[in-house]
Structure formats: C-alpha cells, structure tokens
VMD Tcl script that draws the C-alpha trace (Angstrom):
set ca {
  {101.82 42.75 77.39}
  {103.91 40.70 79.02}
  {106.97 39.33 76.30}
  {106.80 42.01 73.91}
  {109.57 44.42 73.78}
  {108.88 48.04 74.82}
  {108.99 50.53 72.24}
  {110.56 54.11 73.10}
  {109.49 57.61 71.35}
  {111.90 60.14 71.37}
  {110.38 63.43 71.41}
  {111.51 67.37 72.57}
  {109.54 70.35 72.68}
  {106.33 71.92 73.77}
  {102.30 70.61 74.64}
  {101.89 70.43 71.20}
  {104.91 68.37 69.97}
  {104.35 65.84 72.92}
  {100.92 64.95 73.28}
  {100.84 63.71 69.92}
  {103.36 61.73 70.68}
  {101.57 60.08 73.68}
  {98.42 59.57 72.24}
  {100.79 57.53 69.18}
  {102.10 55.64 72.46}
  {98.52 54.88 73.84}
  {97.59 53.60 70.53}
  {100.30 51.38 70.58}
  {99.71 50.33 74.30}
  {96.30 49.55 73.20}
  {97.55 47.08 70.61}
  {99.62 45.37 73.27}
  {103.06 47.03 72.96}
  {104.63 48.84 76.30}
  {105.99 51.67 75.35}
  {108.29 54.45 76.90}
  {108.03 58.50 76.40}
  {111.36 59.93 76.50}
  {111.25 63.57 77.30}
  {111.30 66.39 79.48}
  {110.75 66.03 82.71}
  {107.57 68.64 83.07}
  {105.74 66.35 81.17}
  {106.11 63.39 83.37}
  {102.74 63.38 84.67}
  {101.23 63.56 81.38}
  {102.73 60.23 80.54}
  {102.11 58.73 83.73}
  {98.89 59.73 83.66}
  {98.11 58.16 80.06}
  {99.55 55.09 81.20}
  {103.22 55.15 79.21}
  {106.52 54.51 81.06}
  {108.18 58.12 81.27}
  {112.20 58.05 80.69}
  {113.80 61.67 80.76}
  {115.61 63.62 78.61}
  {117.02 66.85 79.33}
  {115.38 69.43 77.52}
  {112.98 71.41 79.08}
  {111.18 73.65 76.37}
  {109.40 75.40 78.94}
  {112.59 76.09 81.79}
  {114.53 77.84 78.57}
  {111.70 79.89 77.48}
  {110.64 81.16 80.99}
  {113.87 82.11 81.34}
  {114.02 83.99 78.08}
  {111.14 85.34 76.91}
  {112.95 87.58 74.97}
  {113.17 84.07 72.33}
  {110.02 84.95 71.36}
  {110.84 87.95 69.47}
  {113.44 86.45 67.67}
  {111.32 83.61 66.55}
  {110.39 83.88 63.23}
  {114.07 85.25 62.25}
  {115.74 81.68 61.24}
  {119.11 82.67 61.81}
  {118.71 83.56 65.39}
  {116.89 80.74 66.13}
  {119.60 78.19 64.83}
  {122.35 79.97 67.13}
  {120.11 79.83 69.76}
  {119.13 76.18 69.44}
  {122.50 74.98 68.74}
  {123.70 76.13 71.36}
  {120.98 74.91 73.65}
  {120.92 71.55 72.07}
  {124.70 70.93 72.32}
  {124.53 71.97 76.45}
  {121.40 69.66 76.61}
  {123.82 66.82 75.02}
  {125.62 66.24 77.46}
  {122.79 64.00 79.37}
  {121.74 62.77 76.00}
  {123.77 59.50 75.58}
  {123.37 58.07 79.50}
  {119.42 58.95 79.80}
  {119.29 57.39 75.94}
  {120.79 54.40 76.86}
  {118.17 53.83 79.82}
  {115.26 54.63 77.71}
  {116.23 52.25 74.52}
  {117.34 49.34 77.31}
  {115.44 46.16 75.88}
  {113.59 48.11 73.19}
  {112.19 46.69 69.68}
  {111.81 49.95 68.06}
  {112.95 53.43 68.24}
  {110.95 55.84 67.14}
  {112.45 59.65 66.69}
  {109.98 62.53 66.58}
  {111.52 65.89 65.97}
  {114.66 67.40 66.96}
  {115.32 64.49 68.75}
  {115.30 62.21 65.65}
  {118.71 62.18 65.15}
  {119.42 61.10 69.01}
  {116.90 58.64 68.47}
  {118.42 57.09 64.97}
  {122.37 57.58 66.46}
  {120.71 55.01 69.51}
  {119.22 52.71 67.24}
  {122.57 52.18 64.97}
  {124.40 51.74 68.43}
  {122.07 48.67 69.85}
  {121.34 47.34 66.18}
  {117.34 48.53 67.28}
  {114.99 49.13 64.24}
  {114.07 53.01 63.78}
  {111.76 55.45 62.32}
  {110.73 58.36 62.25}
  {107.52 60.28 63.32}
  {106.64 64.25 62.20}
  {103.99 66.74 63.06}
  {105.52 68.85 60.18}
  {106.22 67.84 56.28}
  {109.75 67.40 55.91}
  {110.62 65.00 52.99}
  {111.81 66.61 50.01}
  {109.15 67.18 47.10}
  {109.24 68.98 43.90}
  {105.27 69.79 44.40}
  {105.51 71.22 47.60}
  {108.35 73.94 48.95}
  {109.49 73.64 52.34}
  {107.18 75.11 55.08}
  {109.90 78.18 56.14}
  {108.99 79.78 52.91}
  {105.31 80.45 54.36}
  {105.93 82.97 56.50}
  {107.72 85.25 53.27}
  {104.68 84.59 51.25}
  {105.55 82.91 48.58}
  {106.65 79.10 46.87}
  {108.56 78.24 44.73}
  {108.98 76.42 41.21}
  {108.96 72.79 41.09}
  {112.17 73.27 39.71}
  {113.77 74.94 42.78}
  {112.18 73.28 45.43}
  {114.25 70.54 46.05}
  {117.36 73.12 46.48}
  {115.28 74.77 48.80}
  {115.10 71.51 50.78}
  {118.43 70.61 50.49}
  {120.03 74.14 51.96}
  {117.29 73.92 54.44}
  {119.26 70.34 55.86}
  {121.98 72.15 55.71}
  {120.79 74.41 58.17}
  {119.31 71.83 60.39}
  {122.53 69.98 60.42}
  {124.11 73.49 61.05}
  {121.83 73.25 64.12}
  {122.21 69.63 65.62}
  {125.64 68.61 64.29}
  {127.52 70.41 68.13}
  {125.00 68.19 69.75}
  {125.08 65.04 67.43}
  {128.50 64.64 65.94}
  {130.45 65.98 68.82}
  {128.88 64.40 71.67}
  {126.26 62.02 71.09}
  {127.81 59.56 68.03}
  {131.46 59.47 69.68}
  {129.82 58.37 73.25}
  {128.16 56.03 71.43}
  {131.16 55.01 69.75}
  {130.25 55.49 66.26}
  {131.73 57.27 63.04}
  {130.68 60.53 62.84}
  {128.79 62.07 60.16}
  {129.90 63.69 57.11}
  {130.33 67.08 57.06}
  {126.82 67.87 54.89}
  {125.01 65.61 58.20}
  {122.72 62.30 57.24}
  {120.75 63.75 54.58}
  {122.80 63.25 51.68}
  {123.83 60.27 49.83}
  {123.69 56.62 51.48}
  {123.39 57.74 55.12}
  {119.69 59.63 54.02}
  {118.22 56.54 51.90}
  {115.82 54.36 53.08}
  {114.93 56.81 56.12}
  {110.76 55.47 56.88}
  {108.93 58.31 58.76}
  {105.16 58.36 59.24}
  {103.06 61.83 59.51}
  {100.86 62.92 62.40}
  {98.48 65.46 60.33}
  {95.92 65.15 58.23}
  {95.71 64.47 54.24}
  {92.36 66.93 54.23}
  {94.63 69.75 55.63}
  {97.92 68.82 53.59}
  {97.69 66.27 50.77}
  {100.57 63.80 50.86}
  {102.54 65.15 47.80}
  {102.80 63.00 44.78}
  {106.51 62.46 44.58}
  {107.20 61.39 48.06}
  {108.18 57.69 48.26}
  {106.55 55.34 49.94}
  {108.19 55.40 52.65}
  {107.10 58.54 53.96}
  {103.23 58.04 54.57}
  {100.36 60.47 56.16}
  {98.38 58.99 58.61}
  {96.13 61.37 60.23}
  {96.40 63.33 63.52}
  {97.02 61.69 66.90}
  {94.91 63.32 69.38}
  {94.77 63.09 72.96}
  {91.60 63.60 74.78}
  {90.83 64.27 78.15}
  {87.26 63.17 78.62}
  {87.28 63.39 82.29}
  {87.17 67.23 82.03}
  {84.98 69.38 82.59}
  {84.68 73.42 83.04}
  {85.30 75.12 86.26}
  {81.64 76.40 88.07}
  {82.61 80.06 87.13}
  {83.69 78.86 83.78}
  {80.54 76.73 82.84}
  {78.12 79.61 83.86}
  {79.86 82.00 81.41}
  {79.70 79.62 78.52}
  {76.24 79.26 79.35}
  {75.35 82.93 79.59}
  {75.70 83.95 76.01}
  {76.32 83.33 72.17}
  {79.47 81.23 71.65}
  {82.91 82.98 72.80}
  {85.81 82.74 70.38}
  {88.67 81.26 72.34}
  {92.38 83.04 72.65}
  {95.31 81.62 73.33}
  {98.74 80.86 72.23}
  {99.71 77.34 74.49}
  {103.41 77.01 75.31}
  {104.18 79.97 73.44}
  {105.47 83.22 75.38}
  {105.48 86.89 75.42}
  {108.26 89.26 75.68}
  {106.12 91.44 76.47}
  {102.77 89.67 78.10}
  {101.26 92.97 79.54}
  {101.56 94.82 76.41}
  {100.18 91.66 74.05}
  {97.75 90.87 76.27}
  {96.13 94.80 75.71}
  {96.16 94.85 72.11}
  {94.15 91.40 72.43}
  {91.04 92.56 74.75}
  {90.92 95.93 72.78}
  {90.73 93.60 69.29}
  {88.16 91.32 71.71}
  {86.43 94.57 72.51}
  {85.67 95.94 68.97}
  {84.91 92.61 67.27}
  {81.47 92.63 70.00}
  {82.35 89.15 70.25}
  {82.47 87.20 73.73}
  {85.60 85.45 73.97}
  {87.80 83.09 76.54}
  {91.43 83.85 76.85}
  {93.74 81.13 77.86}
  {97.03 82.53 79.19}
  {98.78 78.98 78.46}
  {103.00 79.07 79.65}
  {102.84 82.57 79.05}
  {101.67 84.29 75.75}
  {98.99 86.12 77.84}
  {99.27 87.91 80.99}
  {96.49 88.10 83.44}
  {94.64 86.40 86.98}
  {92.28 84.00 86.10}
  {88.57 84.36 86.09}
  {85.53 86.86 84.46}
  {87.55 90.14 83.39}
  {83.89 91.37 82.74}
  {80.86 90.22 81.62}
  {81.72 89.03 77.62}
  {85.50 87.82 78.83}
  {87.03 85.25 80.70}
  {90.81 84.19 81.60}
  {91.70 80.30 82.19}
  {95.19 79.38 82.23}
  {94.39 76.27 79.98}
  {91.84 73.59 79.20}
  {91.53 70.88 77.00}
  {91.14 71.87 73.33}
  {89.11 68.24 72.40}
  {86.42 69.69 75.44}
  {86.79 73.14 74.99}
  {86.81 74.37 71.11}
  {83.49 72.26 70.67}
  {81.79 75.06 72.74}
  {83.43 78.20 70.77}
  {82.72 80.08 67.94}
  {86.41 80.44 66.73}
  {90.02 80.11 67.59}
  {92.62 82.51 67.75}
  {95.75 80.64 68.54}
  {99.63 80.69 67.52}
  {99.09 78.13 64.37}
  {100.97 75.41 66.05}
  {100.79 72.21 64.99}
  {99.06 70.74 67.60}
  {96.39 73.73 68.22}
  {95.92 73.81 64.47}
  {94.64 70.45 64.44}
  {92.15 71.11 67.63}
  {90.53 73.54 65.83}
  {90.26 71.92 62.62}
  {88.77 68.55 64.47}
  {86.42 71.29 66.06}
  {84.93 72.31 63.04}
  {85.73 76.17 63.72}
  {87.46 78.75 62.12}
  {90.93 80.15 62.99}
  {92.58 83.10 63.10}
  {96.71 82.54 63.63}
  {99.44 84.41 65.18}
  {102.83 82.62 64.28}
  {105.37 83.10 66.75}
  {107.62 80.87 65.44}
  {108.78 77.98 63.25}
  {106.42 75.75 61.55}
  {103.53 77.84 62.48}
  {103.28 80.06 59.95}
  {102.60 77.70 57.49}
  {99.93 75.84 59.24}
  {98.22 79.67 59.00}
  {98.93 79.71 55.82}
  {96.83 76.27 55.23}
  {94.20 77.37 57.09}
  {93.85 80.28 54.91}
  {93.93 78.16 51.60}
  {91.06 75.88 52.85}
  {89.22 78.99 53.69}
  {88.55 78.24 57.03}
  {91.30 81.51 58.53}
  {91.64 84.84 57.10}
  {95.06 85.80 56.97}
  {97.54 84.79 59.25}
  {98.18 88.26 61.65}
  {101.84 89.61 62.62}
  {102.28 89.20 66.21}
  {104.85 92.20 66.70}
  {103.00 94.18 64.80}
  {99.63 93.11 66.17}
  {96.56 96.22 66.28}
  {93.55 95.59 67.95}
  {91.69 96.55 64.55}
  {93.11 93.73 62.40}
  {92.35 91.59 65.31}
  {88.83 92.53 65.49}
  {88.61 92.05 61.32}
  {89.85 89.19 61.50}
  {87.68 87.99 64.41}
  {84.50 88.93 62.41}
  {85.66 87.38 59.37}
  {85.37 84.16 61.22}
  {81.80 84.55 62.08}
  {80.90 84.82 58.11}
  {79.05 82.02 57.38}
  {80.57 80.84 54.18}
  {84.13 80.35 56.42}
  {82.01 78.71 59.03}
  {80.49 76.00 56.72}
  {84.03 75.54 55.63}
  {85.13 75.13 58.74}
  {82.51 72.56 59.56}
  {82.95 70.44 57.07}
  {86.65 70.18 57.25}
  {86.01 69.02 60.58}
  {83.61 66.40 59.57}
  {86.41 64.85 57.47}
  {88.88 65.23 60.07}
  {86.98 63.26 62.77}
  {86.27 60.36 60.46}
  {89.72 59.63 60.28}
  {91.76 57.54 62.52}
  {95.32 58.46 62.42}
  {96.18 56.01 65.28}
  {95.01 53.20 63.74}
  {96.44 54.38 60.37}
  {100.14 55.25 61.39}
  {100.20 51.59 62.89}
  {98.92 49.97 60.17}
  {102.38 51.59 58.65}
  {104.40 50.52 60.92}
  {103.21 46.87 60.56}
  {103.56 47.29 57.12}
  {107.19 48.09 57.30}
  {107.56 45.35 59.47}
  {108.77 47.61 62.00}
  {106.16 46.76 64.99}
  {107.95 43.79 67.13}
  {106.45 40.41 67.08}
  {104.05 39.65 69.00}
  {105.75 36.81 70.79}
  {109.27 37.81 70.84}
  {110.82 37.57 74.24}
  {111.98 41.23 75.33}
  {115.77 41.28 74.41}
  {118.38 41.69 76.10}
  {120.75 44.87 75.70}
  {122.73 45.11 72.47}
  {126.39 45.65 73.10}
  {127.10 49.41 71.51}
  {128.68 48.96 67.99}
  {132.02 50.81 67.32}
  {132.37 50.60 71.08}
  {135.58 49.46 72.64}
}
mol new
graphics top color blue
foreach p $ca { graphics top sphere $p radius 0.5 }
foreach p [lrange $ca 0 end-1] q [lrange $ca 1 end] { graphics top cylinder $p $q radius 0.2 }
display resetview
C-alpha cells in the first residue's frame, strides 16, 4: 500500500455506529488504501485489531452514558436530547481541531459518518482534501419518504409536507452542532463560519455526495434522491474466530432455539427493574432465551440463570443470531441489520433516536410485530410479542429477507461509488504532503 494516501473516517457514537464504519475501512484496506478510524478511544482495540490505523477523537459514547444513565429516559424526547448533545458536543470540541488535524495529516479523502460529519467536511475545506459522507440512517431530503423522527409518533406525512419536515429537522441538527462547529471548530481552522440556518441551505448544502450503509431490501432508495446520494448495502463486521463459551455452547445445545435479548450500548436507568419485566416476559412466552447485558441495558452476573436462560455480557451477532430463534434488541441500526442478515424475526425496544424507525421497518416487512415501549414495558406484551415471532408466516418472512440481504455486498458496492465519484485516490499518487489551512493566518 505503500504510495497511496491514507484515507480517514470520521465517526462518533456507539458498537453499532462504529463497526460499520471499520468494516467500510477493511474493505478499503483490502483494495489497497490505508486508512485511519478516528474515534473514541474505547474502541481502539477494535481498530487495531481489524488492522486500521486508530486516531482519537474525544467522544466517548460509552464514559457519558455510564455516567448518566438517567439519558436513557429522556431518549426518545427530541428536545432533551438536543440540549443534552449540544452541550456535550461543544465540551467535546475543544480537542476536535488538534486530534483532526493529526488524523487528516497526508490524507486523500475524508470521509464523515454521523455527528461527526460536519468536523469531518470543516477538515476537508481547511486542507483542500476531497470529502463525503457516509450514513447508517436516511437523511437526504425526499418528498416520498418523511424523515425517520416521525416513526416513533406513528405516522408520515404527505409528499407535500415532507420536505418541510426535513428542512426544520436541519434546523434542529444545526441547533445541535452549531456551539461545537461554528464556535470552535471552523474559527480554529480559520474559516468563515456558517450561516445562521448551518450548511444545509442554499450553496453551502449542494453537491454534498454521501453513500448509505443499509440495505435497499429493508429501505428502498427513494425515487427523488439525486444521484449523489446512493444505497449500497450494509457493512458488516464479522468475527469468525469466535466461538461460544463451554457453558454457553452446552446450553445452545440442550434445547429448541433460544430467542436472544439484548439492547448493545444502550443503558438502563433502571437495569434491575428492566431486567425483571424481561425474564417474567421470557418466562410466559415458554421460550428459552439468551440475554446479553451489553454496556448496560440489562443487569445481571453472567452465566445459566436456570435451565431455559442464560446471561452473556456480549457476543458476536454474525456468530450468534444464526443459532436463535428471534431477536429482541433496541432497533439500532447496527443490531437491526444482524438480525435481518440472520434471517430471524425481531421484536424492538427503541430507546432512542433512529431506532424507532428501524422497528417500524421491521414491522412493515413483516418480519417484527410492533415495536414495544420500553418505559412502559409489561412482561405480557413481551411474551406476545415473543410468540408472535415464532409464527411461521413471520418466520418465512424473516428468512427470506435474509436470503436477499446476504447476497448483497455493500462493501464492494459503496466503493464502487466512491470510484465512481472519483473520490477514491489514485492508485499511484505519492502520499501528499500537509495542506497549509485555508483562511489561516
């Protein structure tokens, strides 16, 4: 790889927004680029360990939530959430400009995923770097599809009043990053702040290329988006050197397929409590089930509870859903598209942002029931909803969505997009040299 110029992914948040991102970065290793993760530093290892340079970037996800659980509760009430994150983004800033100068050093091509897409594109105008973006979630505006927040109220809306929608909902994201951005990151960097509406609007939102990380057989790329914002398939990263724990193996092995539980890097206010509804919904369902208690979610020591439950702290979804029956999970992004590549049914329990419309998607391709209210969980909707997944008209569903989902190679697809756009650096191109920061003095 030698000569070819390193290309850095900006990404913040939890398991599931990251390892996408480093499975996008071992595709593009494979194809002969070196590439850079810039993130948190609890995820260090995970880069390291899937070969990918690791340059921080202070924002640990999982420091602020330990430290709050109480940010769980609050989580699906949009207002709350943007005080909270702009005010953790803007304190996070302040390392933003130094650690994003190390990571872009000699770069080809930025690539923002996220919340930390703006950082990312701010950089990339700086050192004259090509940039674009990469999502998990759909974000470009469309008449045919409203914006993902309106999931969790039940409803869309006419074509009509969609793109509204989208606009007020930049508004609010700008509302969000603008302390972090405007105030701190674009005058370090010695450029001209942004408007007061943010980048969306006008000239400074044109031309913006971003490539998806799901999958058209769970959400159809919309008609009216332009062509530069393409679907490409999900970007999984598998751990095929796993394999179950002894105690772990033998319970598998002792019965009918468990349904897995588990809710990742999502957190409980109040674990104990949560946890209880969950094995008395586990209970009366009759099922057998796994419960993973991730960063937090669940609350309990690890091994056989009794003989038709089990408690891991985690395991890899690629090794693990295989071998269940059905997932319950939080509807995250990542999670969502485990189970889907599994080819089993889900039941979801949005805690917050973009996962209750991933339930919501599962429901329409009839492989969930309805998505279930975590704070006002009860062990009987948990068990309905449990059984419901063992129906065999949602299993066949499930199946073959799964089928359609593994033939796809969303790797392979989101670079054959960025060589497309010409964004991918040349193959022989000498790694270059720091750009001097424009605007600076």
């Amino acid at each position: 790889m030698t000569g070819r110029a390193p290309i850095a992914i900006f990404t913040i948040g939890t398991q599931g927004d990251i390892r996408p991102c480093v499975a996008l970065g071992r595709g593009l290793r494979r194809a002969g680029y070196p590439v850079r993760i810039v993130t948190s530093d609890n995820f260090a290892s995970l880069v390291r360990s899937a070969g990918l340079d690791f340059f921080p970037l202070t924002s640990d996800f999982q420091a602020m939530l330990e430290a709050d659980r109480g940010i769980a509760d609050k989580g699906l009430d949009m207002r709350a959430m943007a005080r909270i994150f702009r005010e953790r983004y803007a304190g996070w800033a302040a390392n933003w400009v130094d650690e994003g100068l190390a990571a872009s050093d000699g770069a080809g091509l930025l690539v923002g995923v996220g919340n930390s897409t703006l950082l990312a594109k701010s950089l990339a105008q700086a050192r004259g770097i090509p940039f674009v973006g990469a999502q998990l979630q759909p974000l470009t505006p469309s008449r045919l599809l409203s914006p993902m927040v309106l999931a969790g109220r039940g409803g869309t809306l006419p074509p009509a009043l969609n793109m509204g929608a989208y606009h007020l909902l930049r508004l609010l994201v700008w509302y969000v990053m603008k302390p972090a951005i405007n105030d701190i990151v674009r005058p370090q960097l010695g450029l001209r702040r942004y408007p007061w509406h943010g980048p969306y609007f006008g000239k400074a939102g044109e031309d913006n290329r971003v490539v998806y990380g799901f999958s058209r057989h769970v959400l159809a790329r919309p008609a009216d988006w332009p062509e530069t914002a393409q679907v490409a398939g999900y970007w999984f990263l598998d751990q095929a050197d796993w394999a179950p724990p002894r105690e772990l193996e033998a319970f598998l092995d002792a019965g009918p397929k468990p349904v897995y539980v588990g809710f990742g890097s999502m957190v409980s206010g109040d674990a104990g409590e949560f946890t209880r509804t969950v094995l008395e919904g586990v209970r009366r369902s009759g099922l057998r089930a796994v419960l993973a208690t991730g960063w937090g979610g669940l609350d309990h020591a690890e091994g056989a509870l009794d003989e038709r439950t089990f408690f891991i702290r985690h395991a890899p979804h690629d090794r693990l859903f295989p071998r269940m029956s059905a997932a319950v999970h939080h509807g995250g992004a990542g999670t969502t598209a485990a189970a889907v590549r599994a080819g089993i049914p889900s039941v979801a329990v949005p805690f917050y942002g973009d996962q209750p419309f991933w339930g919501r998607r599962l429901q329409r391709l009839e492989v969930a029931p309805a998505a279930l209210d975590r704070k006002r969980l009860h062990a009987g909707d948990l068990a309905a909803a449990l059984l419901a997944t063992q129906q065999a008209p949602m299993r066949r569903a499930a199946a073959e969505l799964g089928g359609r989902v593994r033939s796809e190679d969303g790797v392979g697809e989101a670079l054959r997009w960025l060589r497309t756009w010409g964004l991918l650096p040349a193959s022989e191109a000498p790694v270059p040299a720091a750009q001097p920061l424009r605007g600076a003095a």
